[in-house]
C-alpha positions in Angstrom: 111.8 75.3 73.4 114.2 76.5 70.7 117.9 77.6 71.8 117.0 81.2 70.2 114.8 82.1 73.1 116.1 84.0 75.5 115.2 83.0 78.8 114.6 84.9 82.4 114.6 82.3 85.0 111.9 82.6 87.9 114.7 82.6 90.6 116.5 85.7 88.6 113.3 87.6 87.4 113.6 90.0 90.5 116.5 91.2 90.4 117.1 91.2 86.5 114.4 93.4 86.3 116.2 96.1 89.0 118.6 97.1 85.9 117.0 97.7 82.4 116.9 94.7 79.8 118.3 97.4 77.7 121.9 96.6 79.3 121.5 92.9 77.9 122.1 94.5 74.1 123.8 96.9 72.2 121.5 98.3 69.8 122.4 98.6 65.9 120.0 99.0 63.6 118.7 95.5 64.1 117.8 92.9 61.3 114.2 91.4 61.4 116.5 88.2 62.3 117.2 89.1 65.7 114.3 90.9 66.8 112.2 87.9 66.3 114.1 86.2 69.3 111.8 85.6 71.9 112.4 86.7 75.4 110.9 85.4 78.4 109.7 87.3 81.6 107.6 85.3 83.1 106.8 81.7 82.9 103.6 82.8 80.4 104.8 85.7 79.3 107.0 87.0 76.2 107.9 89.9 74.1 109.8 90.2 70.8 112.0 93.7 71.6 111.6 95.2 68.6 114.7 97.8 66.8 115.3 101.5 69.3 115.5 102.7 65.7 112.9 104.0 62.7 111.4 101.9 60.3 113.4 100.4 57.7 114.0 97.6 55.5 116.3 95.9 57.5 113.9 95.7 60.7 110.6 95.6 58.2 108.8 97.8 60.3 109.1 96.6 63.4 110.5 99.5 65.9 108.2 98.6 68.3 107.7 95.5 71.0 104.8 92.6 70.3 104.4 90.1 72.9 102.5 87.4 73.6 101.1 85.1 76.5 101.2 81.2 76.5 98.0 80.1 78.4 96.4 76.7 78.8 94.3 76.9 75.8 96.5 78.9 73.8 98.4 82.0 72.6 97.3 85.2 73.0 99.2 88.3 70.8 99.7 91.4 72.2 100.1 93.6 68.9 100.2 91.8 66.0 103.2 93.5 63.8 103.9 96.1 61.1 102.0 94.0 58.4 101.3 90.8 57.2 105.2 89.3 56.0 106.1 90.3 59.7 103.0 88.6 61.3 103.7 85.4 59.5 107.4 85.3 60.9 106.2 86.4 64.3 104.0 83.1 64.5 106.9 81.1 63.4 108.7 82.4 66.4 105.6 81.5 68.7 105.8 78.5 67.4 109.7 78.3 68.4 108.7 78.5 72.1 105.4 76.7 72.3 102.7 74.2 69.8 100.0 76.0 71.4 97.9 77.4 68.4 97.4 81.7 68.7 94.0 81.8 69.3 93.9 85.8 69.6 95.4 88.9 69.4 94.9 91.7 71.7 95.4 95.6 69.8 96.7 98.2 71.7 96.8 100.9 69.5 96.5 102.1 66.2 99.9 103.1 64.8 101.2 100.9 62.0 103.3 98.6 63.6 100.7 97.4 66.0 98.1 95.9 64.3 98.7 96.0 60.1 99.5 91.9 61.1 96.1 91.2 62.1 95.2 90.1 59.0 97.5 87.2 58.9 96.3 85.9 62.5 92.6 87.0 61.4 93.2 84.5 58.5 94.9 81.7 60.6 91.7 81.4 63.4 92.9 84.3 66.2 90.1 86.4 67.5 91.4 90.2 66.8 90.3 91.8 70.5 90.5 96.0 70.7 88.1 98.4 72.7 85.6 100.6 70.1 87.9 103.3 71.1 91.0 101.6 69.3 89.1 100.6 66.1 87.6 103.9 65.3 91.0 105.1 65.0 92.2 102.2 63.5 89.9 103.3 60.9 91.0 106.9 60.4 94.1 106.2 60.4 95.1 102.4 58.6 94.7 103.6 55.1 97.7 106.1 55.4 99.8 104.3 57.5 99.7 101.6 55.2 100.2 103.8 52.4 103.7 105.1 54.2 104.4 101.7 55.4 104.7 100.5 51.6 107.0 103.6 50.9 109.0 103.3 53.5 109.5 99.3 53.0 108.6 98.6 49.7 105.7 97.0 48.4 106.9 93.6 48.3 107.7 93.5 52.7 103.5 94.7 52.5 102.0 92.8 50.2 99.4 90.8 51.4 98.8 93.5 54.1 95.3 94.8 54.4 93.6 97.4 57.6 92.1 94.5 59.5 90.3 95.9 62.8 88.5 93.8 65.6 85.3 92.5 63.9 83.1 93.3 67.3 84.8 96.0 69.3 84.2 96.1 73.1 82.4 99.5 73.5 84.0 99.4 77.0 87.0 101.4 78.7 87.8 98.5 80.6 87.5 94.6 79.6 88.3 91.6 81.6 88.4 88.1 80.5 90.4 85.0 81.2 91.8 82.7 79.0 93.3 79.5 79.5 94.0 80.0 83.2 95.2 83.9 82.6 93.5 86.9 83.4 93.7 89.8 81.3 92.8 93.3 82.2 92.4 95.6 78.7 92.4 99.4 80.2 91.8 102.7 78.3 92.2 105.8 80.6 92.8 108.6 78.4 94.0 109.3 74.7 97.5 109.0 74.6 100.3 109.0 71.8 96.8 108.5 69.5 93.2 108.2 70.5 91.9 105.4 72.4 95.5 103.9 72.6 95.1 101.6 75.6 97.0 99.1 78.1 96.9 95.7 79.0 97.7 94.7 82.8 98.2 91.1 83.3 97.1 90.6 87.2 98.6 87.4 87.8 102.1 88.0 86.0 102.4 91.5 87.5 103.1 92.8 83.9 101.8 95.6 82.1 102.0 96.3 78.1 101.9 99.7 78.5 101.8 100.6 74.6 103.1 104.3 73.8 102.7 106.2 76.6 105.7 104.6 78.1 109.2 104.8 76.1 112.9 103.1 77.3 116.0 104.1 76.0 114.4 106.3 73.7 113.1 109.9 74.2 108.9 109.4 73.9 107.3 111.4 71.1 104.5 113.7 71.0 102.9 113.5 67.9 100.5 115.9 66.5 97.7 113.1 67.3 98.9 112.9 70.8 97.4 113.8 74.2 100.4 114.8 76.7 98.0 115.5 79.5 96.5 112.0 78.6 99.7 110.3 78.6 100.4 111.2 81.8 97.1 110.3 83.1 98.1 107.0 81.8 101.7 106.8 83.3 100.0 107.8 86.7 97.8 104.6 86.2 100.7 102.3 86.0 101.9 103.3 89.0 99.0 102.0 90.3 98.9 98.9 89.3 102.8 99.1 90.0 103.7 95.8 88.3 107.0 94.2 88.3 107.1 94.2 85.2 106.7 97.0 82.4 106.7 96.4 78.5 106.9 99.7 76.9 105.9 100.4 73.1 109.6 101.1 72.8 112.8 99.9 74.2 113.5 97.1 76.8 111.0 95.9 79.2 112.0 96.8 82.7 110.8 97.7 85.5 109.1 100.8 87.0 111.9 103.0 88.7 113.5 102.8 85.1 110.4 103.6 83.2 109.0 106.3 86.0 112.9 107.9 84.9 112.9 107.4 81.2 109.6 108.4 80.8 107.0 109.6 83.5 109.4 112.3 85.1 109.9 113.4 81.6 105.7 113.6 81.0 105.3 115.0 84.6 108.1 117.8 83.5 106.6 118.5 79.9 102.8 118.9 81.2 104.1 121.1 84.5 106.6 123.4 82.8 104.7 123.8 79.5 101.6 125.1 81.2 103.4 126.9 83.7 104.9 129.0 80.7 101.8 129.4 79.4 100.2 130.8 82.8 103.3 133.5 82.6 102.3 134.9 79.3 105.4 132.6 77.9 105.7 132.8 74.0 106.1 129.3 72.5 109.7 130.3 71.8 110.2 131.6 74.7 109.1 128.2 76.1 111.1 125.8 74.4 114.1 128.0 74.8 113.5 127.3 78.6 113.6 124.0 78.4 115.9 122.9 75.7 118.5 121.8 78.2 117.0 118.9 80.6 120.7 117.2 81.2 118.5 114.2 83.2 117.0 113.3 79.6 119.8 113.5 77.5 120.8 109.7 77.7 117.6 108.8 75.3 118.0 107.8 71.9 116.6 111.1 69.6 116.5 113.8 72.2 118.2 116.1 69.9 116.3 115.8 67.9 112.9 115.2 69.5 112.9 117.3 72.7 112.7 120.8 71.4 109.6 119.1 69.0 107.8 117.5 71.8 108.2 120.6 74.1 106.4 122.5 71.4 103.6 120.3 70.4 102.7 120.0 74.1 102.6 123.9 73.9 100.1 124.0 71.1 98.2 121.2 72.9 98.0 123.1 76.1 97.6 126.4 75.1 94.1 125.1 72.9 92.6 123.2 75.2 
């Protein structure tokens, strides 16, 4: 195992994940570099924690976690990267911990930075694995991310990079399998930051890959795509399955007090208050005004700048449905 991994031993999982990972770094706008640093949870179990921060040359895309599972038979991706450069130098990491070969990827969503790699893997023998739900977007959607992907990094950090989507989508909201000795449990429950966005619980780590629904560190977006009734449907699952273990889309895994505070009270607030405005004849101005000021929030990255934005666009959402 290479001396770049950062490891979580058994004996100090539990209580390392009662704080945040987030306290284990102080975030500048990281370099591709160190975000390629594996980090273990479990014994199976990794995640590269991507940069808190936007896309950007230095990070190549790659604001977002990817993580992957070391089985008996193989390697399986969760997320494959921002595009095909990144995907290549995320398998050289994988190759830092383990010689196991990635046999699959598992997609999550279908912003940019979660599956433009899968070409790479599709190319090197992985089985790309997404619900019909995922790839449909996938499909709206890859030609313009890829398009803003190249603008915003330069053509030369995407070249090679091509909208790759699962070749047989599971027309399924749930879909269990095992591999290697690791069960996998690949759950949709409702759109969430965009349409058939979906989770991945891993039973026998006690670790969910929540993908965007849950944020840490940084205030979570609405985006004019997103469902905010949806992504709290979502965050209500997860409590279900209440793992040890949560890796959000953004910011540090950790555990579910700290996700519930950095995210789900925030969800629970936006979908109560919004419609609750809107039941008392509230003008969207009138709305946001009310809720500009949520001190409890104010800790995560972008809430200036975000909150006002996502208490609006839950407004819009609301009030049409």
């Amino acid at each position: 195992m290479s001396q770049a991994v950062q490891w979580v031993r058994p004996s100090l999982l539990a209580a390392a994940v009662l704080m945040p990972f987030a306290t284990l770094y102080a975030e500048t706008d990281r370099a591709i570099e160190e975000i390629l640093q594996p980090i273990q949870l479990t014994e199976n179990v990794y995640y590269f924690y991507g940069s808190i921060e936007g896309r950007a040359p230095v990070n190549l895309g790659m604001n977002n976690n990817v993580g992957f599972v070391v089985t008996d038979t193989g390697v399986v991706m969760v997320d494959s990267g921002p595009g095909y450069t990144v995907a290549e130098m995320i398998a050289e990491a994988v190759a830092s911990v383990t010689d196991q070969p990635i046999t699959h990827v598992i997609n999550l969503g279908s912003q940019d930075h979660r599956w433009l790699g899968n070409g790479w893997f599709h190319e090197h023998g992985a089985e790309i694995v997404a619900l019909q739900r995922t790839t449909d977007t996938q499909t709206q959607f890859g030609a313009s991310h890829l398009a803003r992907s190249i603008r915003t990094l330069g053509e030369e950090t995407m070249d090679g990079t091509e909208p790759v989507t699962a070749p047989s989508p599971i027309d399924a909201d749930e879909h269990r399998m095992e591999i290697g000795g690791v069960e996998f449990e690949l759950l949709y429950v409702a759109d969430s930051h965009f349409k058939g966005d979906t989770m991945l619980h891993l039973p026998g780590e006690s670790v969910v890959f929540t993908g965007d629904f849950v944020y840490t560190e940084r205030m979570i977006g609405i985006q004019p795509e997103s469902d905010p009734v949806g992504k709290l449907a979502n965050f209500r699952k997860l409590e279900e399955l209440n793992p040890k273990i949560v890796v959000p889309g953004h910011g540090a895994a950790t555990d579910m007090a700290t996700a519930k505070r950095d995210t789900g009270d925030y969800l629970e607030l936006l979908n109560t208050e919004v419609s609750a405005g809107i039941e008392n004849w509230e003008t969207l101005d009138e709305t946001v005004e009310r809720l500009a000021d949520l001190p409890q929030f104010q800790h995560l990255l972008h809430y200036d700048s975000w909150h006002r934005m996502n208490v609006n666009r839950t407004y819009l959402y609301l009030e049409s449905q």
